[in-house]
C-alpha positions as CSV (number, residue, x, y, z in Angstrom):
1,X,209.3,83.5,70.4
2,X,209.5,81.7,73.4
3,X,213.1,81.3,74.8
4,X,214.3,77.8,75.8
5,X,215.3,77.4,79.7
6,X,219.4,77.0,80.0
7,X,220.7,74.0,80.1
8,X,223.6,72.6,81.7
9,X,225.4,70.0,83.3
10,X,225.0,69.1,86.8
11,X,228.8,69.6,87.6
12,X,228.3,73.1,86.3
13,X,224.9,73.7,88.6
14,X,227.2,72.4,91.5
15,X,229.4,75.2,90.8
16,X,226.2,78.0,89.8
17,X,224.6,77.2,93.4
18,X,227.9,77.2,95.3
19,X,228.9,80.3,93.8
20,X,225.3,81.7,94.3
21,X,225.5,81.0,98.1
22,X,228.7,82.8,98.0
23,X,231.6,79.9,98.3
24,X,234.9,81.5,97.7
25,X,237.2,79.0,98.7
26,X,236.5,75.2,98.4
27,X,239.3,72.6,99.9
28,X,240.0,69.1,98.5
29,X,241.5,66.4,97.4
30,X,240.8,65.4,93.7
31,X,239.4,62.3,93.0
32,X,237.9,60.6,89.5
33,X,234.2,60.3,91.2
34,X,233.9,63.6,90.9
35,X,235.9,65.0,87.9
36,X,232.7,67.1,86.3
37,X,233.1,69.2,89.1
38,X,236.5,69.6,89.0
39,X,236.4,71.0,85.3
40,X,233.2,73.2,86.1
41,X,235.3,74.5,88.5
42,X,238.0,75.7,86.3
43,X,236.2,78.0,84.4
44,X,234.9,79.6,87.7
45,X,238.6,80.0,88.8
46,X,238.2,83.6,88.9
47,X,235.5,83.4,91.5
48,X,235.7,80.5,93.6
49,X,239.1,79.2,94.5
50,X,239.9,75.5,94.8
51,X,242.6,74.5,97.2
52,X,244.5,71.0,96.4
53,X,245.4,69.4,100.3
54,X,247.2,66.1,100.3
55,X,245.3,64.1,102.7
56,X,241.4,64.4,103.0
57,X,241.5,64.6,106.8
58,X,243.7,67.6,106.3
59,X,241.2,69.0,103.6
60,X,238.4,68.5,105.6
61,X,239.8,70.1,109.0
62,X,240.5,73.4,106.8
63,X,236.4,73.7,105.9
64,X,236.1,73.2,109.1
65,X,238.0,76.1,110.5
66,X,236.8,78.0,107.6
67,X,233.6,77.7,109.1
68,X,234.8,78.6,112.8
69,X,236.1,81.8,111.4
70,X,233.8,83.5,109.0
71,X,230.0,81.5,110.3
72,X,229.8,80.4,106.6
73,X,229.8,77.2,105.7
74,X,232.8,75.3,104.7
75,X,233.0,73.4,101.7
76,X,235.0,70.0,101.0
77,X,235.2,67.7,98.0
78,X,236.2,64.2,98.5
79,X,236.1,61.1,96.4
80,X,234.1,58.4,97.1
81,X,235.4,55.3,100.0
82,X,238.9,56.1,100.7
83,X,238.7,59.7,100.4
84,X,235.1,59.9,102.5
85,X,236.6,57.3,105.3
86,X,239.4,60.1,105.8
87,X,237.5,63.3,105.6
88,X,235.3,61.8,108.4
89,X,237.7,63.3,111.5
90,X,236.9,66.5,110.3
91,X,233.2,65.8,109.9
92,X,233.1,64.8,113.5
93,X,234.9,67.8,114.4
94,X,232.4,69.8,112.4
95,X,229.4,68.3,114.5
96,X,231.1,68.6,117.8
97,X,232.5,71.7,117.8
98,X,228.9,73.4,116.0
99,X,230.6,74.6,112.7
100,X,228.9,74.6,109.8
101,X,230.4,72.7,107.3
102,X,229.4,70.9,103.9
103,X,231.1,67.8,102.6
104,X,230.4,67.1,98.8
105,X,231.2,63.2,97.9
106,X,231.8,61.5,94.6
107,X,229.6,58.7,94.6
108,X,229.3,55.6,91.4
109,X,226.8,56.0,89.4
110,X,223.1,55.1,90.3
111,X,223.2,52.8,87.5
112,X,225.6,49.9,90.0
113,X,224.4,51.8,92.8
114,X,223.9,48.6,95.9
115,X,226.1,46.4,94.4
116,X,229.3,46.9,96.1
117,X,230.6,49.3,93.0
118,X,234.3,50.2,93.6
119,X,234.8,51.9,96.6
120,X,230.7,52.3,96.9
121,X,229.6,53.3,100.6
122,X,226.5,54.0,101.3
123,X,227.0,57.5,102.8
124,X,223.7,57.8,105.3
125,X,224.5,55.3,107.1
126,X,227.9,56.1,107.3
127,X,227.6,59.9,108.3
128,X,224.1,59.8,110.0
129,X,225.1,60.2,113.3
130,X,227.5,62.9,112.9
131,X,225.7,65.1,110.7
132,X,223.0,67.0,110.5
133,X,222.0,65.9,107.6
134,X,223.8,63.5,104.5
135,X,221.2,63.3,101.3
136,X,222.3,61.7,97.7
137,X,221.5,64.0,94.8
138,X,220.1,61.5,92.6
139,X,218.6,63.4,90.1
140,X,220.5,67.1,88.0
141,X,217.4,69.2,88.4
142,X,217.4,69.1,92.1
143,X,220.8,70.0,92.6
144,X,219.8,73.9,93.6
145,X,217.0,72.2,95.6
146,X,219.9,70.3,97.7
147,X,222.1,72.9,97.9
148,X,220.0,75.5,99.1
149,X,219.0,73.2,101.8
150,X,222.3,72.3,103.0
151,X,223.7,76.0,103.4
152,X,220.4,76.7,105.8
153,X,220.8,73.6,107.5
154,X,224.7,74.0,108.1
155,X,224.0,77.7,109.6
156,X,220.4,77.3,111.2
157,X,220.0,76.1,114.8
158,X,222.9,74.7,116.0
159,X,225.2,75.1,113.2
160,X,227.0,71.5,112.2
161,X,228.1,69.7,109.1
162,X,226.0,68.0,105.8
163,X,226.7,65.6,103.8
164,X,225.9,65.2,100.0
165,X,226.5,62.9,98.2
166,X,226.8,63.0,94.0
167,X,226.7,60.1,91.8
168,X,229.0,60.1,88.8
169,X,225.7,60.3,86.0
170,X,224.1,63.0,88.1
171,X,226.9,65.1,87.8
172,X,227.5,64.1,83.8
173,X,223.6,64.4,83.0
174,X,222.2,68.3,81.8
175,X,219.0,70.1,83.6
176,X,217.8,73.5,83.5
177,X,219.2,76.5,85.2
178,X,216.4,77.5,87.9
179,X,216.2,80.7,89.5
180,X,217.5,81.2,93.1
181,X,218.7,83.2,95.4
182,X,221.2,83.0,98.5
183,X,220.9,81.2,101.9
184,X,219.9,83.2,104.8
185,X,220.3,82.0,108.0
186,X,217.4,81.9,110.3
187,X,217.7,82.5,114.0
188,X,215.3,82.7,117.2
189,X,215.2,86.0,119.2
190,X,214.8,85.3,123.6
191,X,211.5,87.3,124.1
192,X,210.7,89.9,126.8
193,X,209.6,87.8,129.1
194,X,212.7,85.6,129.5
195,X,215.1,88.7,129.8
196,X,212.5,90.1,132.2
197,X,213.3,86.7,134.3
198,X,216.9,86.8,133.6
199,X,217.7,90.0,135.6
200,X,215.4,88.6,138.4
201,X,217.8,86.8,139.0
202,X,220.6,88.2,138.3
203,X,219.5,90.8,140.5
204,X,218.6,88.2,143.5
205,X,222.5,86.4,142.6
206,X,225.2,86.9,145.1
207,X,227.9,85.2,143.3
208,X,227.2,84.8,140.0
209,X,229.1,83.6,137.0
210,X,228.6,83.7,133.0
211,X,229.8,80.4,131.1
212,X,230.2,81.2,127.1
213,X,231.0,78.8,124.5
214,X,229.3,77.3,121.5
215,X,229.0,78.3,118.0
216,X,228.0,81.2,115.8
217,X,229.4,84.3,117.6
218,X,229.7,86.8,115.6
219,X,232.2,89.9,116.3
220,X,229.0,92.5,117.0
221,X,227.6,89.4,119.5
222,X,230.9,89.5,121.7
223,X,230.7,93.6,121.2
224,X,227.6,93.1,122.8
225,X,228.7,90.5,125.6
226,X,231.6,92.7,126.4
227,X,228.8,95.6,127.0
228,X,226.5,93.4,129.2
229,X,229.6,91.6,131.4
230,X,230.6,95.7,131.7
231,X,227.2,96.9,133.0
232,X,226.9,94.0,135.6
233,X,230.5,93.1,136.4
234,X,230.4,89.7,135.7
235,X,232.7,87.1,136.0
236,X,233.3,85.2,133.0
237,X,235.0,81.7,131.6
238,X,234.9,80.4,128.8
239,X,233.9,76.8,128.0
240,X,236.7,73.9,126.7
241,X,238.4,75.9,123.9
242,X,236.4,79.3,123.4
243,X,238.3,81.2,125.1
244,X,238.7,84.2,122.1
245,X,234.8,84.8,123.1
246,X,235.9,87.5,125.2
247,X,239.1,89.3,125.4
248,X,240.6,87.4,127.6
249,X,242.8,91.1,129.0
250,X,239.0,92.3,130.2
251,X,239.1,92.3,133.8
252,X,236.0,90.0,133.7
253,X,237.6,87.4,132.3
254,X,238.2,84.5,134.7
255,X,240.2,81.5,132.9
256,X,238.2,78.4,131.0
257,X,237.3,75.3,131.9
258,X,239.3,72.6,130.1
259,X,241.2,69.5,130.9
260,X,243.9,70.9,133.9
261,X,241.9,73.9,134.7
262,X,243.0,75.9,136.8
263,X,241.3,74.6,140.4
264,X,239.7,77.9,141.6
265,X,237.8,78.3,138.0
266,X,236.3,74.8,138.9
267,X,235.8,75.5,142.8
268,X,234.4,79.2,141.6
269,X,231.5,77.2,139.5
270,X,230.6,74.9,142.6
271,X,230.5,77.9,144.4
272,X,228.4,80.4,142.2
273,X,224.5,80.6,143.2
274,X,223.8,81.9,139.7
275,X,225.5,80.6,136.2
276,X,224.3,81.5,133.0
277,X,225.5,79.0,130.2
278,X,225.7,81.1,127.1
279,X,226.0,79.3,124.1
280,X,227.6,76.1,125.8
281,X,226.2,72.5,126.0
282,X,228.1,72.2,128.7
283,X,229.5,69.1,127.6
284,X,231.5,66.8,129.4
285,X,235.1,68.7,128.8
286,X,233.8,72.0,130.4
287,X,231.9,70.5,133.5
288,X,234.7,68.2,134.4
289,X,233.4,65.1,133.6
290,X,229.9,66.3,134.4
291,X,230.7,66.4,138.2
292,X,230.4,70.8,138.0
293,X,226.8,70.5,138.5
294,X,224.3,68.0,139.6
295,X,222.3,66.0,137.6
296,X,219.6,66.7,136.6
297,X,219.0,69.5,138.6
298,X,222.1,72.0,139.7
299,X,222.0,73.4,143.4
300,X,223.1,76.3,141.2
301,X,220.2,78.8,139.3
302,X,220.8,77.3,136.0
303,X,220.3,80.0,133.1
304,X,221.0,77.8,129.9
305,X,221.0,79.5,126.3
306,X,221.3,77.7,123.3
307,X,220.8,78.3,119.4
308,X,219.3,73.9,119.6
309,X,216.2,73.6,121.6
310,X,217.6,69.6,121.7
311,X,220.8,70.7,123.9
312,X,217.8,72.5,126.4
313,X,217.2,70.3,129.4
314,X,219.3,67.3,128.0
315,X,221.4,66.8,130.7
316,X,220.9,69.9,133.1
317,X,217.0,71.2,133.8
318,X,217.9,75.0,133.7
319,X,215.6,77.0,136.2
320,X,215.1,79.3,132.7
321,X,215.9,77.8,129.0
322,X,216.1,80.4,126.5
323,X,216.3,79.4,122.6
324,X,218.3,81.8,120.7
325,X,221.1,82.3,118.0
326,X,224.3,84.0,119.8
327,X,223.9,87.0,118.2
328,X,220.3,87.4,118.9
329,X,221.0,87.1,122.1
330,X,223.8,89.0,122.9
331,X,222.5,92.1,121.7
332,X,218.9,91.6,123.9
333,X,221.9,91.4,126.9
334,X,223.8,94.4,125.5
335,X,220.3,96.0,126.1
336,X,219.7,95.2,129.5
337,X,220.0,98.4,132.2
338,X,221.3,97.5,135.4
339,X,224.1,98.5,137.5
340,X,224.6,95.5,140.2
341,X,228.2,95.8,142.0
342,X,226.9,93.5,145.1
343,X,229.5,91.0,143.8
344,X,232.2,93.4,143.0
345,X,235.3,91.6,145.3
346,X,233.8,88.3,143.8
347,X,234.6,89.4,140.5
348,X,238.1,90.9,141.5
349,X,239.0,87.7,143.3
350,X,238.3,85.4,140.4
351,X,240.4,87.6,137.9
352,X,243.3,87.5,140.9
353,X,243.0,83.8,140.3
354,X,243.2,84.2,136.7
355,X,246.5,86.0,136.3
356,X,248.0,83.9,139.0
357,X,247.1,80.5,137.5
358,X,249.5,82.4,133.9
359,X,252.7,83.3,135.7
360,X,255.0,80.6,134.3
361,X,256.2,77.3,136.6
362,X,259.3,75.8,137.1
363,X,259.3,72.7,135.2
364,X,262.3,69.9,134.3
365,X,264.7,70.8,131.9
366,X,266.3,73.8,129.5
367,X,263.2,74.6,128.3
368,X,260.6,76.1,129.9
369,X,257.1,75.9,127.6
370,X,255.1,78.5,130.1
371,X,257.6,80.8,129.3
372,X,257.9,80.4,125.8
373,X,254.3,81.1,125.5
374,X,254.4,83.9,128.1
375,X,256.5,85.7,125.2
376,X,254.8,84.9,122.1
377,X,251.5,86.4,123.9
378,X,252.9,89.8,124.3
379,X,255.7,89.8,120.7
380,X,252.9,89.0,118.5
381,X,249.7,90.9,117.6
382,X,246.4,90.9,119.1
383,X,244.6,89.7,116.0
384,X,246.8,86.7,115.7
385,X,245.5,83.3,115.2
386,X,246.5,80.4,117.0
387,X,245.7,77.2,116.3
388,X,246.2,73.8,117.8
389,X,245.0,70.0,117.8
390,X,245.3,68.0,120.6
391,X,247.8,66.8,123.2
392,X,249.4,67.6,126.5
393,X,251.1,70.6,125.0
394,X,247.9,72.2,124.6
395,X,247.5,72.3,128.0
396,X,250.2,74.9,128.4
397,X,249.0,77.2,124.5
398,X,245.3,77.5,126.6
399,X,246.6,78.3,130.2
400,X,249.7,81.0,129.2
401,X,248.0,82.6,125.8
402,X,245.9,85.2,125.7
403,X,243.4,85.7,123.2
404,X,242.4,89.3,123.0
405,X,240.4,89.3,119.5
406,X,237.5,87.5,117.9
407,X,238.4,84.6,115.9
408,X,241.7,84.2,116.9
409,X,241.5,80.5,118.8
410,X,241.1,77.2,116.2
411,X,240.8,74.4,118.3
412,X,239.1,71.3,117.9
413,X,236.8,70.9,120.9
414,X,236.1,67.3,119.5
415,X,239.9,66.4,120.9
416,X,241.0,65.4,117.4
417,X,245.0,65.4,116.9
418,X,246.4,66.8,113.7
419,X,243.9,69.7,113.4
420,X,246.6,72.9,113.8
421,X,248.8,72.2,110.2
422,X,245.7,72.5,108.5
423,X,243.7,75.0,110.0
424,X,246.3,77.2,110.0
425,X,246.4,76.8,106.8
426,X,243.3,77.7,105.9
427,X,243.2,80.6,108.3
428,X,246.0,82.1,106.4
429,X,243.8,81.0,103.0
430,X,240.9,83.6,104.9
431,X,243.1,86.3,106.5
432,X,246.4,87.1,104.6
433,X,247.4,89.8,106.4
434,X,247.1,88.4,109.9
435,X,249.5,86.6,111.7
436,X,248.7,82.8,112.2
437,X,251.1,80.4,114.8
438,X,250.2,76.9,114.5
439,X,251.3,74.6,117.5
440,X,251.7,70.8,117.3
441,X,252.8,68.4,119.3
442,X,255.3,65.9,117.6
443,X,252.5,63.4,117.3
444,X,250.4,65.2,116.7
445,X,252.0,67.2,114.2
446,X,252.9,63.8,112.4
447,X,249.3,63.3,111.6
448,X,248.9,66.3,109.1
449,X,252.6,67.4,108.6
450,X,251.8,66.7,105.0
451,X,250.1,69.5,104.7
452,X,253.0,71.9,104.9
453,X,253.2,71.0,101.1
454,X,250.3,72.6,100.0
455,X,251.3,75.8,102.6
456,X,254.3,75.9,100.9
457,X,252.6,75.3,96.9
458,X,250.2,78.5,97.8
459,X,253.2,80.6,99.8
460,X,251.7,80.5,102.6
461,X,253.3,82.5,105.9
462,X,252.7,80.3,108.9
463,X,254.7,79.8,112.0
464,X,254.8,76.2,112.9
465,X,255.6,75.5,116.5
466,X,256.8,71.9,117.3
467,X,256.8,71.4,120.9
468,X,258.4,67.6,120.8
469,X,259.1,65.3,123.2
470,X,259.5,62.2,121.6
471,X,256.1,60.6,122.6
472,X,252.6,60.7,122.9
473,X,252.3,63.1,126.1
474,X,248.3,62.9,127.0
475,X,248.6,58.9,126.5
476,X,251.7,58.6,128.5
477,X,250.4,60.5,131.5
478,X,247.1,59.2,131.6
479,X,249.8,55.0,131.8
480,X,252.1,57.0,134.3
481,X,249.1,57.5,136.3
482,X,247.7,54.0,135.9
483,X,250.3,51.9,135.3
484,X,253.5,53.6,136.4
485,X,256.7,53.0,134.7
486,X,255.2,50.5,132.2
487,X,255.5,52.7,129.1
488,X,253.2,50.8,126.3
489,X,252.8,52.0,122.8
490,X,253.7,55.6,123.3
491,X,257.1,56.6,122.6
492,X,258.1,58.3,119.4
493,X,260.7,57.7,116.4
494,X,260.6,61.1,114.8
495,X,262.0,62.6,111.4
496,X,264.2,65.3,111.9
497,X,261.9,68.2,111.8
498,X,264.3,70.6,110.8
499,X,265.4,68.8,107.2
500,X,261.5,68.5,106.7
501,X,260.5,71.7,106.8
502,X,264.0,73.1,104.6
503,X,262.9,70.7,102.1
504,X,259.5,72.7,101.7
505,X,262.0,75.6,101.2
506,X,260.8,76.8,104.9
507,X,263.2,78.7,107.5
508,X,263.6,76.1,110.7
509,X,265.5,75.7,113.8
510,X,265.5,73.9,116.9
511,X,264.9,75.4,120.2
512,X,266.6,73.7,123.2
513,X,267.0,76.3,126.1
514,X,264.4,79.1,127.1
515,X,266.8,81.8,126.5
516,X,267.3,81.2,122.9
517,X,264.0,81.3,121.9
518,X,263.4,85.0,121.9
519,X,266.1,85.6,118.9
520,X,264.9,82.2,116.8
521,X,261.4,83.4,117.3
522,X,262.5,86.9,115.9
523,X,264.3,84.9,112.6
524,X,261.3,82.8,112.3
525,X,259.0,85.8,111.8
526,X,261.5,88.0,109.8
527,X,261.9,84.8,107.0
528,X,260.1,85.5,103.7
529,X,259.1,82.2,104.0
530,X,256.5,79.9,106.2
531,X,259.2,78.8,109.3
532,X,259.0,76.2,111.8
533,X,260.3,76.1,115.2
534,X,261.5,72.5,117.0
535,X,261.1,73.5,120.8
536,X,262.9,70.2,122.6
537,X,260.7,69.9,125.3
538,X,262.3,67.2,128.5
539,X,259.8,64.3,129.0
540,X,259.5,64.8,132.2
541,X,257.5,68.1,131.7
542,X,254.5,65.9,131.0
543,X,252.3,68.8,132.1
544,X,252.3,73.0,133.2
545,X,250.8,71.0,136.6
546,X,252.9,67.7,137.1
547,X,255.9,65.9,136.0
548,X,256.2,62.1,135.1
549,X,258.4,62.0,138.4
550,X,255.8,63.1,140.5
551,X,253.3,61.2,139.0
552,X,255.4,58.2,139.7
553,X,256.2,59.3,143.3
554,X,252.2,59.3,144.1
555,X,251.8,55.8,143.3
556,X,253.8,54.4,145.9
């Protein structure tokens, strides 16, 4: 007798084909669009954990740094209108920073589909341009179809987000279960001949100088980097927040290039004759406003790498493009034989720089922020994760840090505020028994505070660092510089931050002098508890580099 196919619901297929691909964690905020799922996912509980956020842009940044750290995708539910409009940051973040990512969307039903249904959107159009690709699944037996394609998509290439969409009836409608098997990512391999080229010219360089950046790295790939950078003695920076590529103690690291770099990092790139991009775009935070290089064509020998053959040639013509995944790569480097030490001093010189650029400053005030950091680099582990969004204070977590393991820097390279609440969060979600410090600016830190609830409803052990001072600091430089003294939309009412995090049932203190920061740090990490330090940070310390004073003094 012939035995009927299995039948179920498309909510329940959502969940087969996620858990097929193997999802573990799925982050969220529930909505009625997509309730199916929600209840399909409740008899999965055992397999595939669903995280309740509070905000959809904090939801959505937490796939996303689930993606940074494991290379699978992340996976976000949203509702349909309001939820989508504020999961969209961390779409954009997904696409610019190369993470793969997938958003699911509750959609209306196809039945009042382009009529301006309640809260209808039509998601394509919406998400087009910052995804790589948003589809509707219109139809229940096509959901494994879908789903298979958006895993390859978000890893293959140059990894980024997609977008699918799921109207109500698709969801509540039955299909059969079709037989499937996991996503495998795909990658392309640089052949013979364009290693052959690349030590040509790494053997004809006098001065050359490795950029590394991007997505996909795996920890064998920087293995295998560290191997190569060893056998050649190569200097190395990192590109705008990837600076956990290498470990940033090797002797070949060099410093990254970021917004308030440190000078000789940007001088050392106008002076190489050889640069081999690895990885990078190099987009318009890590070539300074794309005045590091010439366009189109760099007086520099260009060696550009890159998993997307669209990012090849798009600004810069590289005198060799190589297509490859970063791990492909990496180990056809690890296997190059060589021994060049003709640039040996200009190695040694651009590490010298390095370690000079971290000793602290003097800056305004009781507390110094270069310092602070200077200690939380060598009291906390190697493996520790440190996450941040964006703002001034940043400035001083990427100059004084140190990251010394893989996957220990969550950043968004997309300059979105309010990313470090949440991806700490979902770092901690990933790797229990590591230590995560998440650092905020007071605006920033506003934008996703929320989220400290749900650290708090999944006992979550974070270390929040606050470093306020009572504005927004990138805004206010950039009107100190232009308009000096007229301060316009950027100064700060704050909650105290100390009564916020107690009511979460969270250790906190504030921090107003350098010297007392050792001991809170030490209660901070000894509560049972998530804890949260308020580090009172003196306006005038608008920067590691300047102060508002000075910036005032220039404009006369």
């Amino acid at each position: 007798m012939e035995q009927r196919p299995r039948m179920l619901s498309g909510a329940r297929l959502i969940v087969e084909a996620l858990l097929l691909h193997g999802a573990d964690i799925l982050f969220g905020v529930p909505g009625e669009s997509y309730l199916g799922v929600l209840d399909a996912i409740l008899d999965a509980q055992d397999r595939l954990r669903y995280i309740t956020c509070r905000q959809e842009g904090g939801a959505a940044y937490m796939a996303e740094a689930y993606g940074k750290l494991t290379g699978r995708p992340g996976i976000c539910f949203v509702t349909r209108g309001p939820g989508a409009c504020n999961a969209a940051i961390g779409l954009h973040t997904a696409f610019q920073d190369s993470t793969p990512m997938i958003l699911f969307i509750g959609q209306v039903g196809t039945d009042v589909v382009e009529r301006e249904a309640f809260q209808e959107i039509d998601y394509r159009r919406m998400f087009g341009p910052v995804a790589k690709w948003v589809a509707q699944i219109d139809r229940p037996d096509r959901i494994a179809e879908f789903i298979s394609r958006a895993f390859h998509t978000a890893v293959n290439g140059r990894p980024g987000p997609v977008v699918l969409v799921l109207p109500e009836d698709s969801q509540s409608a039955s299909a059969a279960v079709v037989s499937s098997r996991s996503y495998a990512r795909v990658a392309t391999y640089p052949g013979s001949g364009d290693m052959l080229r690349l030590k040509e010219l790494l053997t004809a360089a006098r001065r050359p100088l490795a950029i590394v950046g991007g997505g996909g790295w795996t920890p064998e790939a920087r293995l295998n980097l560290q191997t190569f950078v060893e056998t050649f003695d190569l200097p190395v920076i990192s590109s705008f927040r990837r600076q956990d590529i290498l470990d940033n103690d090797d002797l070949r690291y060099a410093g990254d290039l970021s917004p308030g770099m440190n000078p000789a990092v940007a001088e050392r790139v106008r002076s190489a004759d050889l640069i081999l991009a690895i990885g990078t775009r190099l987009g318009e935070m890590t070539s300074a406003g794309y005045t590091l290089l010439d366009i189109p064509s760099p007086r520099q020998a260009l060696v550009h790498i890159h998993p997307g053959a669209e990012e090849l040639g798009r600004v810069y013509q590289p005198v060799l493009a190589i297509q490859s995944g970063m791990p492909e790569f990496a180990e056809a480097l690890a296997g190059l034989s060589g021994n060049q030490r003709g640039w040996s001093a200009w190695r040694a010189q651009a590490r010298k720089d390095y370690e000079a650029w971290q000793e602290a400053v003097e800056q305004p005030g009781s507390l110094n922020l270069g310092e602070i950091l200077l200690h939380i680099r060598q009291r906390l582990p190697a493996d520790t994760i440190v996450t941040n969004g964006a703002g001034n204070y940043a400035t001083w977590v990427h100059r004084f840090h140190r990251y010394r393991s893989a996957h220990t820097q969550l950043a968004p390279t997309s300059g979105a505020m309010g990313y470090g609440v949440p991806a700490a969060i979902a770092a901690k979600l990933i790797f229990p028994g590591r230590a995560v410090v998440a650092f905020a600016g007071d605006g920033c830190f506003m934008m996703n505070g929320q989220e400290l609830a749900t650290a708090a409803r999944y006992g979550l052990k974070i270390l929040f660092v606050v470093v306020n001072n009572g504005m927004y600091g990138t805004i206010r430089m950039h009107q100190e510089r232009e308009y000096p003294t007229r301060i316009s939309g950027t100064t700060l009412l704050n909650p105290d931050f100390i009564t916020l995090a107690s009511a979460y049932g969270f250790h906190a203190e504030a921090v107003e002098r350098t010297e007392d920061f050792a001991a809170a740090l030490e209660r901070a990490l000894a509560a049972p508890t998530s804890a949260l330090l308020d580090l009172k940070l003196d306006p005038d310390a608008i920067s590691p580099r300047t102060t508002i004073t000075a910036l005032r003094s220039n404009r006369r």
